[in-house]
C-alpha positions as CSV (number, residue, x, y, z in Angstrom):
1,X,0.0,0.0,0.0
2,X,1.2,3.4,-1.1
3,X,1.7,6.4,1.2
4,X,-1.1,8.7,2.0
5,X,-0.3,11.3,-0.3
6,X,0.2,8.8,-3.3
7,X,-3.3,7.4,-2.4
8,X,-4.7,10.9,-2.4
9,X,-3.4,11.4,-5.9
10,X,-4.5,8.1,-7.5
11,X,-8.2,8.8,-5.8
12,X,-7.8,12.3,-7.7
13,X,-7.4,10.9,-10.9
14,X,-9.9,7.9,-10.9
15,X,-11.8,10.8,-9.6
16,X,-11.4,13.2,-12.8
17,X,-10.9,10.6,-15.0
18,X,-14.1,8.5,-14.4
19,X,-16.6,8.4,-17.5
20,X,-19.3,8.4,-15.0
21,X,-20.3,11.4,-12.8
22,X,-19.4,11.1,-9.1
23,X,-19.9,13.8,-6.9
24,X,-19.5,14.3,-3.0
25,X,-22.5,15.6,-1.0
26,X,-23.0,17.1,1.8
27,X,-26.4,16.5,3.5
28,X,-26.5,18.7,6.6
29,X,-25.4,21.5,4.5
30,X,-27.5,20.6,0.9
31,X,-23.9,21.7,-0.9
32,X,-21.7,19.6,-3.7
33,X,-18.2,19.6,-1.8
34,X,-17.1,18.0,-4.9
35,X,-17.8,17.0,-8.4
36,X,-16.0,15.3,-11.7
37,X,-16.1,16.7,-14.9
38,X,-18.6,13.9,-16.2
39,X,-20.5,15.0,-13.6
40,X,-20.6,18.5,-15.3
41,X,-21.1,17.2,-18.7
42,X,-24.0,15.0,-17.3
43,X,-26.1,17.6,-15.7
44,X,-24.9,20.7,-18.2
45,X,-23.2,22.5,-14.9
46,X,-20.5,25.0,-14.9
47,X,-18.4,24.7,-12.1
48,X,-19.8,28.2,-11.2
49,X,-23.6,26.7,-10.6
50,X,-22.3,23.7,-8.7
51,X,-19.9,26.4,-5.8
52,X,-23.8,27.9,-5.2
């Protein structure tokens, strides 16, 4: 098993990489604390909408 900082950067780029669109959610707050590109593309977001 790698380091924590190499397993940070491998969970980045399945993250960014995926095809599909993963995002992370908060549900106390009702705010994306994250989401992919696909995720973006899926939905027609900018990056913009989704920091609301």
């Amino acid at each position: 098993m790698g380091s924590h900082g190499e397993d940070e950067l491998r969970y980045r780029a399945l993250f960014q990489c995926a095809q599909d669109g993963i995002f992370l959610f908060d549900a106390d707050t009702g705010c994306f604390i994250e989401v992919n590109d696909a995720f973006l593309r899926m939905f027609g977001y900018s990056p913009q909408q989704i920091a609301r």
